[in-house]
N, C-alpha and C positions, 0 to 999 in steps of 0.2 A: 619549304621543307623545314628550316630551321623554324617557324613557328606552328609546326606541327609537332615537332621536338618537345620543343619548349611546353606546350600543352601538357602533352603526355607526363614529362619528369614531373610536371608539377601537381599531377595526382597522387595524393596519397596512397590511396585506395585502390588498388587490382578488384578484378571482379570479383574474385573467390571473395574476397574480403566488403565485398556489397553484399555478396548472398548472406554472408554471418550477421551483416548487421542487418540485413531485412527478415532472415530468422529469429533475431535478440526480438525485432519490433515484433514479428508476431508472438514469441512467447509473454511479451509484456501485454498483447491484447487479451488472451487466452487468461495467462492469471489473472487478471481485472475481471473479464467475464466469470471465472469460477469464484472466484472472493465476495466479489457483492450479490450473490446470490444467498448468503448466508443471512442479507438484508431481510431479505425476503420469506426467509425460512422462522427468523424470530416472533412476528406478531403469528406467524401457524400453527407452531410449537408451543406458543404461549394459550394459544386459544385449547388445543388439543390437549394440552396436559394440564389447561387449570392452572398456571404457574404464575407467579409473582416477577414485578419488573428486573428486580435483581436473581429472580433465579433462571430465567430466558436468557439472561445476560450472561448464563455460564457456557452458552456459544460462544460466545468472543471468547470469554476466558480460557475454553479448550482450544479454541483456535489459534492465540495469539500465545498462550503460554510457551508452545512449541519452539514462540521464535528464543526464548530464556533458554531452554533446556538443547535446541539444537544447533543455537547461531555457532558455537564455538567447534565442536564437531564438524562444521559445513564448511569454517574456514577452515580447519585441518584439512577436508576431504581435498577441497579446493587445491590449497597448497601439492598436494600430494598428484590427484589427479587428473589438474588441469581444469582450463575452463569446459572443451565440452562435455568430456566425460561427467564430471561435476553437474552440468545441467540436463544430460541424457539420466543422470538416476533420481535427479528431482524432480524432474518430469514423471516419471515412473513410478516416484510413490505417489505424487499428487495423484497420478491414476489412480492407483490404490487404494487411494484415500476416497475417492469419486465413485469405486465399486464397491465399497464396505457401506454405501448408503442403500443399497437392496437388502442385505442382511438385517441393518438397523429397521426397516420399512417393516421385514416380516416379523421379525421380534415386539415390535412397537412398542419400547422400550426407549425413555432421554435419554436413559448413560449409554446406549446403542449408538444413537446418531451426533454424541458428544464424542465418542471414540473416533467416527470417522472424519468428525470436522478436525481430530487431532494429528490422525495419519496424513490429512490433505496437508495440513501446516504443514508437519514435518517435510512435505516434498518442498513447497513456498517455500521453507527457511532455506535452502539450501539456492533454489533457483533464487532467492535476494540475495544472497550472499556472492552469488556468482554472477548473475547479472548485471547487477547496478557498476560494480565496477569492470567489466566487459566493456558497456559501452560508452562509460567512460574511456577508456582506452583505445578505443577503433575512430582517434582521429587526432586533432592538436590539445591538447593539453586545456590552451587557451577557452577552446570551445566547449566542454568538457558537461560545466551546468548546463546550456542550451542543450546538446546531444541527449543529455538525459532528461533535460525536460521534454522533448522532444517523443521519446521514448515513453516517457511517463504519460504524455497525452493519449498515445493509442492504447496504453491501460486504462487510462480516462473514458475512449471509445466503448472497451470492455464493459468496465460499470458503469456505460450510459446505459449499454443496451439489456442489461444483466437483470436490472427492474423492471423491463418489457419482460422478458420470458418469464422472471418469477413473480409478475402479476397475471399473468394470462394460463402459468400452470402452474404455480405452488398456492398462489390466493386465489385463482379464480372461480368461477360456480363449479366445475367437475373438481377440483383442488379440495375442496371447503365439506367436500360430500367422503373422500377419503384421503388416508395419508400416503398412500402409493404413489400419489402423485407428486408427490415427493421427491422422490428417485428420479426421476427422468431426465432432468435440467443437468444433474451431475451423473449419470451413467454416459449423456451424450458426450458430457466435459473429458471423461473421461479417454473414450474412444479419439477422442480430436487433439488430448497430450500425449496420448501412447503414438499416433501418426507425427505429433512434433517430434519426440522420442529419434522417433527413426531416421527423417531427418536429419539431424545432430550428429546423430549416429554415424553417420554417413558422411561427416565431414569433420568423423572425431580426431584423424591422423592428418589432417589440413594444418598448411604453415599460416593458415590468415587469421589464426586467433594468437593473440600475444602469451606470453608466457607469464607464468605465474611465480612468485618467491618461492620456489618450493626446496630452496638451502636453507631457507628459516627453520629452527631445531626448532620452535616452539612459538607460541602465540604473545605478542610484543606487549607484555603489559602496560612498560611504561608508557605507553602512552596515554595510560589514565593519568600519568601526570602533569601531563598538557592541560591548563586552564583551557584552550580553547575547545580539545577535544572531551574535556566535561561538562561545559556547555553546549557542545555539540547533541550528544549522548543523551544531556536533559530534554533538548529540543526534541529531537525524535520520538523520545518517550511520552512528554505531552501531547503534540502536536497527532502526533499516532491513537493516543488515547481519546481527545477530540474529536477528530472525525471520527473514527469507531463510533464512539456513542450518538453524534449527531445521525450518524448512516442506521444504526441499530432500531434506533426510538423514533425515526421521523416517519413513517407510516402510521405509528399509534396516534407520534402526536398532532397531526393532519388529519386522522380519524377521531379527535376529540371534537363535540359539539361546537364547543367554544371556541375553536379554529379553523375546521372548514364542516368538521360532519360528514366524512367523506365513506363510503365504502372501502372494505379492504382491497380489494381489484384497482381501486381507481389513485386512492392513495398511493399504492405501491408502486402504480406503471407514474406517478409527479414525482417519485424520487428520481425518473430520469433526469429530470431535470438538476438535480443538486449534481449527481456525477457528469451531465453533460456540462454545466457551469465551469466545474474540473478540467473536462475534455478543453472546451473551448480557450480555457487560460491557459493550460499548457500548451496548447498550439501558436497563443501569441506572444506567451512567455517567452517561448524558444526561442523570437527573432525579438523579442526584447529585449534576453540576457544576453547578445551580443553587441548590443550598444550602451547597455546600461547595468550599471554594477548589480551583481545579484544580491549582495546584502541590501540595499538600498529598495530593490524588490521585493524581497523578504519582509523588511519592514513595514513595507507598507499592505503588502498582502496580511502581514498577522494581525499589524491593527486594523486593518478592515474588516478583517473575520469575528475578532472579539467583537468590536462594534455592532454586528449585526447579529448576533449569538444574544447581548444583552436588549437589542430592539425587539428583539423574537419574544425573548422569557417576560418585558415589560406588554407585550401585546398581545390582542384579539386578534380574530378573522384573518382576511387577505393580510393584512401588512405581517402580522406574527408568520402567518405561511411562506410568502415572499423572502422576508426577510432572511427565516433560516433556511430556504432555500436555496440564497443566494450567497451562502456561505463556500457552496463549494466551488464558486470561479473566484473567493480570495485563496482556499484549501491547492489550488490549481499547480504552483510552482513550490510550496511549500515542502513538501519532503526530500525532490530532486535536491533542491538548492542546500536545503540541510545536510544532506548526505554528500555533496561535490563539495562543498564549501570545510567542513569536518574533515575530508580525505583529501584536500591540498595540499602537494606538497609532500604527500608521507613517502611516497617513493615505494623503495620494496616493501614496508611497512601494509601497505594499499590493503593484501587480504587480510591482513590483522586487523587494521581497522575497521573494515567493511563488517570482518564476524562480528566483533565487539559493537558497532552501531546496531547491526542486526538484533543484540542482544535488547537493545532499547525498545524494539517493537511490542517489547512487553507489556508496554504500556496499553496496548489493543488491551491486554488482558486484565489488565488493575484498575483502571480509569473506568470500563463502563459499567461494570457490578456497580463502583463507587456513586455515578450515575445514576443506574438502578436504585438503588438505597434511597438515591434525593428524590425518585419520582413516586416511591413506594410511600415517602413519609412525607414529601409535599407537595408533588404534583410536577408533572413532565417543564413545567415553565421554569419553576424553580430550579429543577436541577439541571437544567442548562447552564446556570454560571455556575459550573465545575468545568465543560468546556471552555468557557469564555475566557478563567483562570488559563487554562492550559495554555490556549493563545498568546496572555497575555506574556507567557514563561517564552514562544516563540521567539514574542517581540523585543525582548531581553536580549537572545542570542545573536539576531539579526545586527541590532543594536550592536554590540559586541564588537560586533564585525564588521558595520560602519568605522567606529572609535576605536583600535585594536589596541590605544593606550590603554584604556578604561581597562581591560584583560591580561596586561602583559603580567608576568610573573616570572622568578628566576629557576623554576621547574618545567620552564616551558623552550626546554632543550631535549629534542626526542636523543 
């Protein structure tokens, strides 16, 4: 009896509070699935309207801008009301955002299908804002990066499988003949968040979500004057801007002759591979950052990504393809770890900082026009070391964060 006791006390966790975080995991699968399907949608768009690398690139840019103009709204929403409610209406616009692509289809207009890749953000910013630090919070402190690498991997799942479906209906031979096919991929996404929606819903007055600062008058600026949390803030920004453009342009650039000569169908379903690379290092990430320091990890994930970013842009064929393919099992732990590692420590500060990193995701939006630009004027290989850069800004922070002399400063009192 007394070690049936003993068992028990020493569960964190009640069940109610297993359902919430196997809810968190699925809505981390669902946005991954809806997100990289936008992968997919660029080299279509680009062929359909004739458009240049940097102006297809204004997908990301309506995408990602959202996280700029909504991160801080989302942590106010946040604050105010709560975690589920907070995720029950960003669920609801990402719907939203997933029905306005039937509109954009009969219009057959790009500022059409730019508006609803912006309404989809605007759901995402709100569900990052509320999410990432959710599951950080539904366990010990300690374990904090793992949980959310963890987390982060079945979003991995998502954009493994995201490039199956948008190479077999947004590129494939019925796809390529009209643009209604278009819609489908995100009309289903849609239907499948309004059911998470409800969900949530249903376990909005539940005591197994933790509470939020919601005594904070207002949004904790200073904490821009934390050195560590302004290199935090850099890293995400790059590191965001990075993968974006290598998930963006790696279809085209796998359909260039000079690298594999591939069809658009077939290209598109090998980027599973770059997100399942993701999938599978967040999976071992998770039980790695429990015996080994995550900065230490981080480091060595961001120099291995640069590394294979500049093997890529110096090479032909297979090894060029391979290589930047296998960027995304370095890409794997790298955002969790940025975002856990930045928000240690802030205490009730937590959704301040979360909106204010959120804010960084902008980089999705600046980074791959900027990309764009390099492939427009010298070709997809070159303008790969603008990612390589971005890594390289990673490996900086990581760095950082190994040596936390090398960063100390006397503004670095929240």
């Amino acid at each position: 009896m007394w070690r049936l006791k003993r068992r028990v006390s020493d569960q964190p966790l009640g069940t109610g509070q297993n359902w919430v975080r196997l809810l968190v995991v699925v809505l981390f699968f669902c946005w991954g699935l809806t997100t990289v399907l936008i992968d997919s949608l660029v080299p279509r768009l680009r062929a359909w309207f004739s458009l240049s690398y940097a102006e297809v690139l204004l997908t990301q840019f309506s995408f990602f801008f959202s996280y700029l103009l909504f991160s801080l709204p989302a942590g106010r929403a946040l604050a105010r009301l709560g975690y589920a409610r907070s995720i029950v209406l960003g669920l609801s616009i990402t719907a939203l955002g997933g029905l306005l692509f039937a509109p954009a289809v009969a219009l057959g207009r790009f500022p059409a299908f730019l508006l609803a890749l912006f309404v989809l953000a605007m759901g995402i910013t709100l569900l990052q804002v509320s999410a990432n630090p959710l599951i950080a919070q539904l366990g010990p402190p300690e374990r904090a990066p793992s949980r959310l690498s963890l987390a982060q991997a079945f979003n991995s799942l998502g954009t493994t499988l995201g490039p199956l479906i948008g190479a077999a209906v947004i590129l494939g031979a019925a796809g390529a003949q009209s643009l209604s096919w278009v819609q489908w991929p995100f009309l289903a996404m849609a239907g499948m968040l309004g059911g998470l929606a409800l969900a949530f819903w249903r376990l909005r007055t539940s005591d197994h979500f933790p509470p939020t600062a919601t005594q904070q008058s207002g949004l904790r600026w200073d904490l821009l004057r934390q050195r560590r949390f302004q290199l935090g803030l850099l890293a995400i920004f790059t590191y965001v801007g990075a993968e974006v453009s290598i998930g963006s342009l790696l279809i085209n650039y796998l359909m260039q002759p000079r690298i594999l000569g591939l069809a658009a169908p077939v290209a598109g379903s090998l980027v599973s591979l770059y997100w399942g690379g993701a999938m599978l290092g967040r999976f071992l990430g998770s039980a790695l950052l429990v015996v080994l320091p995550a900065s230490g990890v981080l480091l060595a994930c961001a120099l291995g990504a640069c590394a294979l970013v500049v093997t890529s842009s110096l090479s032909l064929g297979w090894l060029a393809a391979a290589t930047l393919l296998g960027v995304g099992l370095c890409n794997s732990i790298q955002f969790p770890v940025i975002f856990s590692l930045t928000l240690e420590g802030l205490g009730e500060a937590t959704p301040s900082g979360s909106s204010l990193l959120c804010l960084a995701i902008v980089g999705g939006a600046l980074i791959p026009p900027l990309t764009g630009l390099g492939a427009d004027h010298a070709g997809l290989s070159v303008a790969l070391l603008v990612p390589a850069c971005c890594y390289a800004v990673v490996a900086l922070f990581a760095l950082s964060q190994c040596w936390p002399a090398l960063i100390r400063s006397p503004l670095d009192k929240v």
